[in-house]
Structure formats: C-alpha cells, structure tokens
N, CA, C and O atoms as a CHARMM CRD file, in Angstrom:
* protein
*
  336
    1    1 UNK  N     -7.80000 -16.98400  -8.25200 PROA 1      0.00000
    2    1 UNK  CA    -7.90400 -16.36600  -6.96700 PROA 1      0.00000
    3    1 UNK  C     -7.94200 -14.85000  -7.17100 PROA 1      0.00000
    4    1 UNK  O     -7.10100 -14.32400  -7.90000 PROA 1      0.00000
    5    2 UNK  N     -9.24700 -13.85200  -6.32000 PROA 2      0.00000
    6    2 UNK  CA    -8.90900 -12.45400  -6.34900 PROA 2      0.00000
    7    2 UNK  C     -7.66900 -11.54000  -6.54300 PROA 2      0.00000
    8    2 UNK  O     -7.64500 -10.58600  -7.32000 PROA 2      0.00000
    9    3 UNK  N     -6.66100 -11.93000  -5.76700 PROA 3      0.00000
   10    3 UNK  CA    -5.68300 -11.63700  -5.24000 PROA 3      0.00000
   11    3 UNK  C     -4.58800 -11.45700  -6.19100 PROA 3      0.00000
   12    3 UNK  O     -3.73200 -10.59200  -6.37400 PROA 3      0.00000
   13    4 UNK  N     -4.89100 -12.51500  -6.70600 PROA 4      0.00000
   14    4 UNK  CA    -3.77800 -12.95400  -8.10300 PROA 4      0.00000
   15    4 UNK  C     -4.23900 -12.29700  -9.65100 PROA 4      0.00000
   16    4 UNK  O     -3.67300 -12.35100 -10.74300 PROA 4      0.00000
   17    5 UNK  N     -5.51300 -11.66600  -9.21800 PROA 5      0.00000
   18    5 UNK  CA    -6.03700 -10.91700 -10.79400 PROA 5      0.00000
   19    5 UNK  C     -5.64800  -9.68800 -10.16300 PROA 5      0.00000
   20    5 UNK  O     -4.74900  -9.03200 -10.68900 PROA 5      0.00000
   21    6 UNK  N     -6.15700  -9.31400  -9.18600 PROA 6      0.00000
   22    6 UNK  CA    -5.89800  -7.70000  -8.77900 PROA 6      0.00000
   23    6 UNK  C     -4.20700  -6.95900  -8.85500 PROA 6      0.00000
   24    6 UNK  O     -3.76500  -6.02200  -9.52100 PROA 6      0.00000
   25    7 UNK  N     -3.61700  -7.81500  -7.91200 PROA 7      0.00000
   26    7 UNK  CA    -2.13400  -7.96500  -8.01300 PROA 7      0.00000
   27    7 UNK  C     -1.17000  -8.82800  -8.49900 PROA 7      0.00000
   28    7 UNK  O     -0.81600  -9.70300  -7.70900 PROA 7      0.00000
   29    8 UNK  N     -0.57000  -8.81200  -9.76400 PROA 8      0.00000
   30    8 UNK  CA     0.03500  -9.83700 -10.26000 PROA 8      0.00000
   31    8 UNK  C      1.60200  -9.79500  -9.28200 PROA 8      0.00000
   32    8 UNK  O      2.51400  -8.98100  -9.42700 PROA 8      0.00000
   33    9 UNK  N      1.54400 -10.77100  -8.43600 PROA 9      0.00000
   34    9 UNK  CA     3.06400 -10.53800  -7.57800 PROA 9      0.00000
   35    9 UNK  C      4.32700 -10.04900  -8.46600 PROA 9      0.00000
   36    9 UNK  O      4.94300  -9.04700  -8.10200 PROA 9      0.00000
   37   10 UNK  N      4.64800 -10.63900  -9.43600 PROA 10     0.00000
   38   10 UNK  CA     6.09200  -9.87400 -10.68100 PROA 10     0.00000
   39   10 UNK  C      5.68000  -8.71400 -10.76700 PROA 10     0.00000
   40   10 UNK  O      6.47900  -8.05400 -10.10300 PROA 10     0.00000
   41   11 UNK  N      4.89400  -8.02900 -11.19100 PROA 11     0.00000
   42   11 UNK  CA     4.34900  -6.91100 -11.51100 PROA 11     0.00000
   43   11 UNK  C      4.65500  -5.49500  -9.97500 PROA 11     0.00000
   44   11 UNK  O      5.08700  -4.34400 -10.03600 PROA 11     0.00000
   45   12 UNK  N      4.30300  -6.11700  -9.10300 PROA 12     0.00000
   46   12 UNK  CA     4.27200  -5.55400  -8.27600 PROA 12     0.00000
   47   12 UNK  C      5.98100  -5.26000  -7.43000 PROA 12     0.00000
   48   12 UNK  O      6.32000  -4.19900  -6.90700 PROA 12     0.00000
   49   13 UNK  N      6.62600  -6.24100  -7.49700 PROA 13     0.00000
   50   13 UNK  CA     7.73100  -6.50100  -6.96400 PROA 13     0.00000
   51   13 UNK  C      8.83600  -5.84100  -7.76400 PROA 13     0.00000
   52   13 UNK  O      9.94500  -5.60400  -7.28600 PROA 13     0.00000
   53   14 UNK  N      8.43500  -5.52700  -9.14500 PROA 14     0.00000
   54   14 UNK  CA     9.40400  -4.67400  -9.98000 PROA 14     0.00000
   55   14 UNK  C      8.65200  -3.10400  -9.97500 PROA 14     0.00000
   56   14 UNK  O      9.20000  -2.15300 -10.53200 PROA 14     0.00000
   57   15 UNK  N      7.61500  -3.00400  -9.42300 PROA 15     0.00000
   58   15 UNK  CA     7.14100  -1.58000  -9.36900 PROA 15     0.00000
   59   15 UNK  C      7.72200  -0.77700  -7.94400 PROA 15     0.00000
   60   15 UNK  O      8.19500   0.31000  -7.61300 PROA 15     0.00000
   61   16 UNK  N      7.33300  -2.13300  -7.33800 PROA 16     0.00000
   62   16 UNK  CA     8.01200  -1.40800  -5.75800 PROA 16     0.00000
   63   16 UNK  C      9.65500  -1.32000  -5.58100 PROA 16     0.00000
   64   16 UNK  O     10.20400  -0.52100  -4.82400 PROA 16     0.00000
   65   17 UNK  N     10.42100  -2.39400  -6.51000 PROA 17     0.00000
   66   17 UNK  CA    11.79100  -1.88600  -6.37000 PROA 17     0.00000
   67   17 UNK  C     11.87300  -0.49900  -7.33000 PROA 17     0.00000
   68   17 UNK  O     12.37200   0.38900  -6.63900 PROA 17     0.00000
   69   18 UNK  N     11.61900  -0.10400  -8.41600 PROA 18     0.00000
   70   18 UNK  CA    11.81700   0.74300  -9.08100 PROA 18     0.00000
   71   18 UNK  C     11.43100   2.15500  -8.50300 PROA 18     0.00000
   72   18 UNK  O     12.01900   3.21900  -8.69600 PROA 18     0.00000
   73   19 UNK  N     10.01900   1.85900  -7.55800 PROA 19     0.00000
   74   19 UNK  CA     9.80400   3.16700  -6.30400 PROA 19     0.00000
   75   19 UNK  C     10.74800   3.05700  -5.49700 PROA 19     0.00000
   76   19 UNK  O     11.32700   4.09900  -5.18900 PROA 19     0.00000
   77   20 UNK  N     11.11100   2.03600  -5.02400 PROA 20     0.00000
   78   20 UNK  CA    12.37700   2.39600  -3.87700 PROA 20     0.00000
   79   20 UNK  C     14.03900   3.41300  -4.01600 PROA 20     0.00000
   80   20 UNK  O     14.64100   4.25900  -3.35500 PROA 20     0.00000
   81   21 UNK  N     14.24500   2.49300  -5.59300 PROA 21     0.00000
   82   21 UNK  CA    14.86100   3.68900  -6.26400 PROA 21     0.00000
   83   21 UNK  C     14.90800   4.21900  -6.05700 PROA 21     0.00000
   84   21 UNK  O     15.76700   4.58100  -5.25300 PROA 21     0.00000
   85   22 UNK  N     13.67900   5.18600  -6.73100 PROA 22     0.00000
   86   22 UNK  CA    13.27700   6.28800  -7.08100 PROA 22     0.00000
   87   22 UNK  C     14.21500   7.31200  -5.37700 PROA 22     0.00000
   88   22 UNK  O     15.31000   7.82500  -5.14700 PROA 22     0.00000
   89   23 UNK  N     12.80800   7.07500  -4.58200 PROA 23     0.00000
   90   23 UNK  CA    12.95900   7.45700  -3.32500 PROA 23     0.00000
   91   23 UNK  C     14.68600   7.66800  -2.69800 PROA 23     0.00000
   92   23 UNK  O     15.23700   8.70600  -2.33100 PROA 23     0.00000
   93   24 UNK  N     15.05100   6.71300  -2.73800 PROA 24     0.00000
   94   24 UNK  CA    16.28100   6.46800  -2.31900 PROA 24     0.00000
   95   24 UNK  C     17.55700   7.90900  -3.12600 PROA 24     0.00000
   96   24 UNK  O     18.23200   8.82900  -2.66300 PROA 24     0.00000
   97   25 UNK  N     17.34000   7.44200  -4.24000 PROA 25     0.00000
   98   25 UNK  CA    18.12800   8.78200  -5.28600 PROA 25     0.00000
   99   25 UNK  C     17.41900   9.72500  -5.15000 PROA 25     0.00000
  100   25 UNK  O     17.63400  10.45300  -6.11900 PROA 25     0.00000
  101   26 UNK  N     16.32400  10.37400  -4.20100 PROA 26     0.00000
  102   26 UNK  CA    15.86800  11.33400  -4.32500 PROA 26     0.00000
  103   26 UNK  C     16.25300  12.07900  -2.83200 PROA 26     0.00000
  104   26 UNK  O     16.05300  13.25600  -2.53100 PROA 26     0.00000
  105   27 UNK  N     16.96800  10.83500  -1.87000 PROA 27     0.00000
  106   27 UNK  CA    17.48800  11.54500  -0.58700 PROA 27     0.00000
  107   27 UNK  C     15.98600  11.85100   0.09100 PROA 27     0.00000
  108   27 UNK  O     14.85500  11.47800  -0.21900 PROA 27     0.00000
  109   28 UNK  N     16.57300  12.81700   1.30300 PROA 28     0.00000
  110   28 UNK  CA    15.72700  13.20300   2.50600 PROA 28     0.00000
  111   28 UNK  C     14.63600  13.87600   1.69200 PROA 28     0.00000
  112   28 UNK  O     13.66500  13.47000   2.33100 PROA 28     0.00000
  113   29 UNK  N     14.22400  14.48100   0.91000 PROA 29     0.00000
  114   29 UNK  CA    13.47500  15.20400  -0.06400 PROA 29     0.00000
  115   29 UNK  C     12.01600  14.07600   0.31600 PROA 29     0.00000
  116   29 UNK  O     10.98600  14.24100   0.97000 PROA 29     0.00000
  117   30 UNK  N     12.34500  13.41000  -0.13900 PROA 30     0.00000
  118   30 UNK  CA    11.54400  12.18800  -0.45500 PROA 30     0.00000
  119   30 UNK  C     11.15600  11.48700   0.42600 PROA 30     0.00000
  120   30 UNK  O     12.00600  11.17700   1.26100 PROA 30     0.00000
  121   31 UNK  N      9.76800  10.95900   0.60600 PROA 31     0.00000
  122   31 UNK  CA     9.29500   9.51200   1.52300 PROA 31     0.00000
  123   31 UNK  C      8.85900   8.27900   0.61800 PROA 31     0.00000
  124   31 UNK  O      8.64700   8.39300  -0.59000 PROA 31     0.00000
  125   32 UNK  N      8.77800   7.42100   1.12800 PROA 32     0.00000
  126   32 UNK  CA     8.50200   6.04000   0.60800 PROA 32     0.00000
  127   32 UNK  C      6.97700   6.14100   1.26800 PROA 32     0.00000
  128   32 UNK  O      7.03700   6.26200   2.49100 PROA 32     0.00000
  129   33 UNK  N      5.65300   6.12000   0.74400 PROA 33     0.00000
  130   33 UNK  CA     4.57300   5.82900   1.24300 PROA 33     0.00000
  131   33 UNK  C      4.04000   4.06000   1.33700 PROA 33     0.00000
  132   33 UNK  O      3.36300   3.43900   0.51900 PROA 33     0.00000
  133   34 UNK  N      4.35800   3.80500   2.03600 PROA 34     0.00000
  134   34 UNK  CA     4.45200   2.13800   1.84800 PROA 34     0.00000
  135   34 UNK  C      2.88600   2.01900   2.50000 PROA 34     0.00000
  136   34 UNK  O      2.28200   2.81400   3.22100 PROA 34     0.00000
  137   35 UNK  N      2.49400   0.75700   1.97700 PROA 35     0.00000
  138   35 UNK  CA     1.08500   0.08600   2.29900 PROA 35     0.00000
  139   35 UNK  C      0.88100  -0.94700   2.39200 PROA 35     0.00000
  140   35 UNK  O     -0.11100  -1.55900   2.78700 PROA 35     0.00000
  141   36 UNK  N      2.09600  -1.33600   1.92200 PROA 36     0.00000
  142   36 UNK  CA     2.74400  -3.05500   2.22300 PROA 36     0.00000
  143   36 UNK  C      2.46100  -4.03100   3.31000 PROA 36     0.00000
  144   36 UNK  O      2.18200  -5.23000   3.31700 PROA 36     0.00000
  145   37 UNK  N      2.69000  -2.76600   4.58700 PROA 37     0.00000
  146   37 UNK  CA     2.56100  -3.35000   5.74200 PROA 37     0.00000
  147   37 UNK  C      1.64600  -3.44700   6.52800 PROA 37     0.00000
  148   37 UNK  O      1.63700  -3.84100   7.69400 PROA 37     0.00000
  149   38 UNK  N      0.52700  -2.92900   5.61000 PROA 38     0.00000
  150   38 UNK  CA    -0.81600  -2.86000   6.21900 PROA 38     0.00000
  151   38 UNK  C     -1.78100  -3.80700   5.51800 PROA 38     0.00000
  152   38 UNK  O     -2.83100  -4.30800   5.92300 PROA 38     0.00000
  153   39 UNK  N     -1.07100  -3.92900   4.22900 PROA 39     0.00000
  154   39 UNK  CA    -2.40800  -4.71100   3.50600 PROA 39     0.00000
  155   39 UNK  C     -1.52300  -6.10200   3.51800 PROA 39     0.00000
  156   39 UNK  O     -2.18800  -6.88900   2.84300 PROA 39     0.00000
  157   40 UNK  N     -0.86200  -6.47000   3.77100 PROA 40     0.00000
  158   40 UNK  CA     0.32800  -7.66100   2.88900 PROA 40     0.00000
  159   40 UNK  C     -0.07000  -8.77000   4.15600 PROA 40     0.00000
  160   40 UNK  O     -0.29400  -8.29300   5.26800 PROA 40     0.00000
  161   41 UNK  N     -0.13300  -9.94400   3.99500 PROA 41     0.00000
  162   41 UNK  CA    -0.56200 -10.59400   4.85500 PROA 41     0.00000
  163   41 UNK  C      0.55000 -11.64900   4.79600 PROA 41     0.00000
  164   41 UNK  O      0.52500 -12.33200   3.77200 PROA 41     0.00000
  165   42 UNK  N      1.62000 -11.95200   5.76800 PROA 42     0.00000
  166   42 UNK  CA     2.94900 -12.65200   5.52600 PROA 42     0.00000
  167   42 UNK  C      2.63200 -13.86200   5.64100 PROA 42     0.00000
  168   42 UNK  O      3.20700 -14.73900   4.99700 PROA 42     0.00000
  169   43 UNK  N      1.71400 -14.09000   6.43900 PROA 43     0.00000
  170   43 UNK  CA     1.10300 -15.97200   6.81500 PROA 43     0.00000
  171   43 UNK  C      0.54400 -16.40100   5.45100 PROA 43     0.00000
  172   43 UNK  O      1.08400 -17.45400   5.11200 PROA 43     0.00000
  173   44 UNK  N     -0.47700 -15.89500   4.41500 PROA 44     0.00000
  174   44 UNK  CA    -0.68400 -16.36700   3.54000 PROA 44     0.00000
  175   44 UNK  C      0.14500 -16.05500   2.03300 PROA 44     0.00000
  176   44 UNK  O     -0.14600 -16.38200   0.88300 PROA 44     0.00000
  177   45 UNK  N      1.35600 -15.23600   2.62100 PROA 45     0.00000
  178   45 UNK  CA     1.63500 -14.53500   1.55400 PROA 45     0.00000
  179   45 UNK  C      0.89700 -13.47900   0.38300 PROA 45     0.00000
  180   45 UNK  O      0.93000 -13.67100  -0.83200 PROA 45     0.00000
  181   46 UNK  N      0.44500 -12.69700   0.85700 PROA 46     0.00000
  182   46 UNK  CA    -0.52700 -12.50100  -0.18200 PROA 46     0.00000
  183   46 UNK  C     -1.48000 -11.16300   0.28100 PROA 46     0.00000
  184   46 UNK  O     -2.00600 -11.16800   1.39400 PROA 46     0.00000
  185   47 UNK  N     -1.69700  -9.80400  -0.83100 PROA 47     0.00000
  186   47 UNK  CA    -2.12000  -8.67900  -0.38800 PROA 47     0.00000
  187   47 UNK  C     -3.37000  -9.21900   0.18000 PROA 47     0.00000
  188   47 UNK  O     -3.76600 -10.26400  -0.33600 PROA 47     0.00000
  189   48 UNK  N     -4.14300  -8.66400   1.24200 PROA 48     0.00000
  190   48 UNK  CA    -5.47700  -8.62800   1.42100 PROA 48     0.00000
  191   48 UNK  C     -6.13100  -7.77600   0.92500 PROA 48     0.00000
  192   48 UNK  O     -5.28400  -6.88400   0.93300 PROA 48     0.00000
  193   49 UNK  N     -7.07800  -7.29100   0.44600 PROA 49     0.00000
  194   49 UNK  CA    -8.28500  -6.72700  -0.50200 PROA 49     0.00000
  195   49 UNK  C     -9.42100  -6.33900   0.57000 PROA 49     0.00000
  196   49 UNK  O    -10.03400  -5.29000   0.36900 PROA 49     0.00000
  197   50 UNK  N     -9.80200  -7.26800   1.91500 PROA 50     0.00000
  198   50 UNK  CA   -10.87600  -6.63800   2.50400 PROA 50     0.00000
  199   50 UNK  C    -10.63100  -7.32500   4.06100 PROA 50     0.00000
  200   50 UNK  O     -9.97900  -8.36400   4.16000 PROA 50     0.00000
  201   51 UNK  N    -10.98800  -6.91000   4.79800 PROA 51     0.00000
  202   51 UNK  CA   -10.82600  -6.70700   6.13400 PROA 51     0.00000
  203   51 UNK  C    -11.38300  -7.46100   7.03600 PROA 51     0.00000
  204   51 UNK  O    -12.52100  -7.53600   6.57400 PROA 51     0.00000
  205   52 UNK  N    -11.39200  -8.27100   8.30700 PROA 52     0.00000
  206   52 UNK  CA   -11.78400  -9.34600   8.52600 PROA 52     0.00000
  207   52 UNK  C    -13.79200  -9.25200   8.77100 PROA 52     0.00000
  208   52 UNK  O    -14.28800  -9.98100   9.62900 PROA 52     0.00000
  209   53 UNK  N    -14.49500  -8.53000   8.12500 PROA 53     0.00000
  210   53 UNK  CA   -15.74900  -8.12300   8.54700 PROA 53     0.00000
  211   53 UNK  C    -15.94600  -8.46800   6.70700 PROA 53     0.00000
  212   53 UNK  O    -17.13500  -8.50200   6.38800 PROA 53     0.00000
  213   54 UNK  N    -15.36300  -8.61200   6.01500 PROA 54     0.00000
  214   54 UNK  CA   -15.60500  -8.59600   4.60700 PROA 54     0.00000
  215   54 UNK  C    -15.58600  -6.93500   4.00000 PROA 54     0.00000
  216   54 UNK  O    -16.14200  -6.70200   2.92700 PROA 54     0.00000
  217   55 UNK  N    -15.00200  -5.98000   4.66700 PROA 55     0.00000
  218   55 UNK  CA   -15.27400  -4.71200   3.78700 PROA 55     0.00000
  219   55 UNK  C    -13.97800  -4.47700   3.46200 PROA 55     0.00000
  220   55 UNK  O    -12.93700  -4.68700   4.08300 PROA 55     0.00000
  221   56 UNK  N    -14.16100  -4.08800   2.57500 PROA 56     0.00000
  222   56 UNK  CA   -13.10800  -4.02000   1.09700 PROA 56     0.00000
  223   56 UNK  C    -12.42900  -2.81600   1.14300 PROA 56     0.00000
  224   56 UNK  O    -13.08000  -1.77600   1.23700 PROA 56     0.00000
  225   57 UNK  N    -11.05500  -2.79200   1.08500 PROA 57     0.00000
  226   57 UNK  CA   -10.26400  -1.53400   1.13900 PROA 57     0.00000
  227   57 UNK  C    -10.56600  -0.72600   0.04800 PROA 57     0.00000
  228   57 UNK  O    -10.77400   0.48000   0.17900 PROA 57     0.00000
  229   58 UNK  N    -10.62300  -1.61400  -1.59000 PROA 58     0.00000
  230   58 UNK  CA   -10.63000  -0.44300  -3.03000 PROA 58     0.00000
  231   58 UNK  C    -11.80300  -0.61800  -3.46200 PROA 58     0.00000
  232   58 UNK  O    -12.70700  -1.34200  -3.04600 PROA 58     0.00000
  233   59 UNK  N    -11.75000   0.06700  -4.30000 PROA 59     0.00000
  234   59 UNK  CA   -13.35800   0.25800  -4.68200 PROA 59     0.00000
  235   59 UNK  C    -12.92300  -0.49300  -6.36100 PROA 59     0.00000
  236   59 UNK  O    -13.77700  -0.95800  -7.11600 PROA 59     0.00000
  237   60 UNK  N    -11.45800  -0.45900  -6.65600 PROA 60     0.00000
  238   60 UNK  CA   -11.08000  -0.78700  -8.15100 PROA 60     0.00000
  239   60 UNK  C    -10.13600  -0.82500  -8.02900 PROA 60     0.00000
  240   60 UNK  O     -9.76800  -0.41800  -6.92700 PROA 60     0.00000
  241   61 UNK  N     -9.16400  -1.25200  -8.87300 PROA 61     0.00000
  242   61 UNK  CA    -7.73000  -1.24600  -9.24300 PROA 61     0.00000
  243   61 UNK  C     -6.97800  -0.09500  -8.87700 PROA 61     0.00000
  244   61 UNK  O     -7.03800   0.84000  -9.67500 PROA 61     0.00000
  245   62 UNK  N     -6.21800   0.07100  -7.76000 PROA 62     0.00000
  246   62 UNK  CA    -5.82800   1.28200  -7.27900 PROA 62     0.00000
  247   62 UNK  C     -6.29300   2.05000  -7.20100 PROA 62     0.00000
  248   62 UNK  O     -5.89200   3.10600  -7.69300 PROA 62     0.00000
  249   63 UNK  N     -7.77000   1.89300  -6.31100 PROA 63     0.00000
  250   63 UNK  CA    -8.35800   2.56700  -6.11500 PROA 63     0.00000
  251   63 UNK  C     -8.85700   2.51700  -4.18300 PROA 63     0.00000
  252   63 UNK  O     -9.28900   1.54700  -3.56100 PROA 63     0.00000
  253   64 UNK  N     -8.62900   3.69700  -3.75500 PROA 64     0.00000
  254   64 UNK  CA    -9.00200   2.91600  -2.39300 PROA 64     0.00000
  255   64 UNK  C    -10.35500   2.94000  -1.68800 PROA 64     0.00000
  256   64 UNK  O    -10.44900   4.16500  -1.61600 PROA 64     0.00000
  257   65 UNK  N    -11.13100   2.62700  -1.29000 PROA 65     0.00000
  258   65 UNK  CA   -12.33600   2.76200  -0.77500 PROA 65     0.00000
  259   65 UNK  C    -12.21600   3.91000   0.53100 PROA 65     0.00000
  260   65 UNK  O    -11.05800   4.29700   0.69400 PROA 65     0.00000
  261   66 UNK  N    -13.22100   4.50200   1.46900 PROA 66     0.00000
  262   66 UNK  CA   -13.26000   5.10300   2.47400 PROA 66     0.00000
  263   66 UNK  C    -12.67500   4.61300   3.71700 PROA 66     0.00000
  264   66 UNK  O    -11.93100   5.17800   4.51900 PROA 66     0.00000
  265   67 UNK  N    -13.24300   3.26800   3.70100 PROA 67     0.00000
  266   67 UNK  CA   -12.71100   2.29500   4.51500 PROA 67     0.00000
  267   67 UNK  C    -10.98800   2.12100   4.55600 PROA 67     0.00000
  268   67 UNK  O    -10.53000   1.99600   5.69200 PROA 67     0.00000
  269   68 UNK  N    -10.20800   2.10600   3.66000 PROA 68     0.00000
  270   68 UNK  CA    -9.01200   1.99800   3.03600 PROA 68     0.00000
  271   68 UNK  C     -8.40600   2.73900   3.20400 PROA 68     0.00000
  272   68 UNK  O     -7.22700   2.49100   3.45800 PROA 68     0.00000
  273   69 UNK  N     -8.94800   4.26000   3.14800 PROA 69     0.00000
  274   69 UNK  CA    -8.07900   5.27500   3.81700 PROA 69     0.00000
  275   69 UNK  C     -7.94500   5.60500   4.64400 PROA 69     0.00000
  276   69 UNK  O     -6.98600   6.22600   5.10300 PROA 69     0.00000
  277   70 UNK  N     -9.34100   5.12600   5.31500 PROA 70     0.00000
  278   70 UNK  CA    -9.13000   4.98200   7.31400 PROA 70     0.00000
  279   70 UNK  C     -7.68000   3.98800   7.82400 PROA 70     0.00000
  280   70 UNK  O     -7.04200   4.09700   8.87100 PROA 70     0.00000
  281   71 UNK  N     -7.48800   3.14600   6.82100 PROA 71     0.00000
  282   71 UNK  CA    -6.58100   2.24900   7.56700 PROA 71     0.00000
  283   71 UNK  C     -5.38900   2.76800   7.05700 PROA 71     0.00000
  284   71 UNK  O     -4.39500   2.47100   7.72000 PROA 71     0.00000
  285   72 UNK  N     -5.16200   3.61100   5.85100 PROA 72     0.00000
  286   72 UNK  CA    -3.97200   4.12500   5.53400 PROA 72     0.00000
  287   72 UNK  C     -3.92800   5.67500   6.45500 PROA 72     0.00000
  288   72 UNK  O     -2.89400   6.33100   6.33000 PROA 72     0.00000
  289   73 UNK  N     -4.90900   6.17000   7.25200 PROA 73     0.00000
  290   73 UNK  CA    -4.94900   7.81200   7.59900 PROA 73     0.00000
  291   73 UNK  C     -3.33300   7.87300   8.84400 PROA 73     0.00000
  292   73 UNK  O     -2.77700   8.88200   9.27900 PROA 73     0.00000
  293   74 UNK  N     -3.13300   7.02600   8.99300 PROA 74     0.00000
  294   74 UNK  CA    -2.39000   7.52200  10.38100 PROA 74     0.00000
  295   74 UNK  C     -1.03800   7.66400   9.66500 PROA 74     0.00000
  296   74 UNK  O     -0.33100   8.64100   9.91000 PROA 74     0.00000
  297   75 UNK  N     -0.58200   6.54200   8.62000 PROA 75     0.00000
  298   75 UNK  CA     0.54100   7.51100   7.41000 PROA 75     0.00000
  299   75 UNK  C      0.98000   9.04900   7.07700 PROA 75     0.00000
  300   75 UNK  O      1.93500   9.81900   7.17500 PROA 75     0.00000
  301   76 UNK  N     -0.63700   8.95400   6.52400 PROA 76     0.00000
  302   76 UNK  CA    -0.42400  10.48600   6.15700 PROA 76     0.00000
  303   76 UNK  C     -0.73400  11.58400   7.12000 PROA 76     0.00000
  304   76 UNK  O     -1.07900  12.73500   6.85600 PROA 76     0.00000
  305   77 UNK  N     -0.50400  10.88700   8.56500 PROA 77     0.00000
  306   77 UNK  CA    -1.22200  12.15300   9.77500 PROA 77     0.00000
  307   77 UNK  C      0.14000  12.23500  10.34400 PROA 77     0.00000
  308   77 UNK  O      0.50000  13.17800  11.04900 PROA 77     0.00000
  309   78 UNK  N      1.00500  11.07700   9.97800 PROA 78     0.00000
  310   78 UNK  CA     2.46400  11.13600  10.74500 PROA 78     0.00000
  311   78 UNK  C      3.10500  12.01200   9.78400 PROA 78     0.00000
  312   78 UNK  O      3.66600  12.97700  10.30200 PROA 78     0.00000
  313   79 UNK  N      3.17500  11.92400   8.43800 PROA 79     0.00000
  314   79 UNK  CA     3.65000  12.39100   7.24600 PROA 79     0.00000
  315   79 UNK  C      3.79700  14.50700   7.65400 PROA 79     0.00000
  316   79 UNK  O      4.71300  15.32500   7.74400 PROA 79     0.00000
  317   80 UNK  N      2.28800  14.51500   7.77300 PROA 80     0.00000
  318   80 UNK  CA     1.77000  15.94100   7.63300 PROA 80     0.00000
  319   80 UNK  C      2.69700  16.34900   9.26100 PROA 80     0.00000
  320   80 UNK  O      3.15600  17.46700   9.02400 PROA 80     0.00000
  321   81 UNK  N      3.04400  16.04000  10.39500 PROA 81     0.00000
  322   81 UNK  CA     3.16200  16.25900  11.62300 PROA 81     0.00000
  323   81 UNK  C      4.44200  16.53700  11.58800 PROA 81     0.00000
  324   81 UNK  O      5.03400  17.37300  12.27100 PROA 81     0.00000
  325   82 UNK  N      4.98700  15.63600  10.56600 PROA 82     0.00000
  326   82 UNK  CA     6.80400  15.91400  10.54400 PROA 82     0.00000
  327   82 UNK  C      7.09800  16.79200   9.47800 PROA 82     0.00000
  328   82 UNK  O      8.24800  16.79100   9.03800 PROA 82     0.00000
  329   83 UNK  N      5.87900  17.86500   8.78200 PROA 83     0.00000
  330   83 UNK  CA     6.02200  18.74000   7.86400 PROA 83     0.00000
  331   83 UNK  C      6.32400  19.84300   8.89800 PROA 83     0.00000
  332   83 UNK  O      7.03200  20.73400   8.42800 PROA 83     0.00000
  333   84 UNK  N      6.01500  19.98800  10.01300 PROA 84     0.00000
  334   84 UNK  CA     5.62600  21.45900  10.81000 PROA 84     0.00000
  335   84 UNK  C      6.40300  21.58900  11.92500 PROA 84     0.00000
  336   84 UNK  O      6.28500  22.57900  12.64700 PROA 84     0.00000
C-alpha cells in the first residue's frame, strides 16, 4: 500500500514523540507545527497523500506540493499573526 512505503507508522510515531519533546523542553519559545490533523485520516487510520479530486499534497518524501501548502497555509498565517 502507498501509504505504508511513504510513511512507515513506527517510524513516524517515534519521530513525532521525540518532536514533542523537543517542543515541550523548549517552553513558550517554541511551537509544535503539527500536520497530523490535516493529513491523518482517523476512519482509515492512515496519512492521506492526495485529496479527494486525486491531487497529491508532496511532490516526494517530505516534500510538499503547491497544493499541500495551500492546505497547510492557514498554520503558518495563524503562526505569523501571533508574532505581531
């Protein structure tokens, strides 16, 4: 399955606790940029890769497509808003 070559679930689940860490010991300084909740699909368990039209968030392995950052932009528009 795509899903399972792109993202190996162990792999991922010890990267994201070890970012949470991170974040966490780094205090208010720090944000957690999560994407979890945009790409993670809880009914099938399992990241989604492309969007219900078939267009594809990455272009590669952590890589995100145009499309991809449209769906991640409002993150980093909340991010930048609580800088000022």
């Amino acid at each position: 399955m795509i899903q399972e070559e792109i993202v190996q679930p162990d792999t991922y689940k010890l990267a994201r606790y070890r970012t949470e860490s991170i974040v966490k010991e780094c205090g208010s300084k720090c944000e957690l940029i999560d994407y979890e909740p945009l790409l993670f699909n809880k009914t099938t368990n399992r990241f989604e890769f492309f969007d219900s039209h078939g267009f594809l968030y990455f272009t590669g392995v952590n890589h995100m497509s145009a499309h991809g950052m449209e769906l991640v932009r409002p993150i980093y528009t909340r991010i930048c808003k609580n800088l000022t």
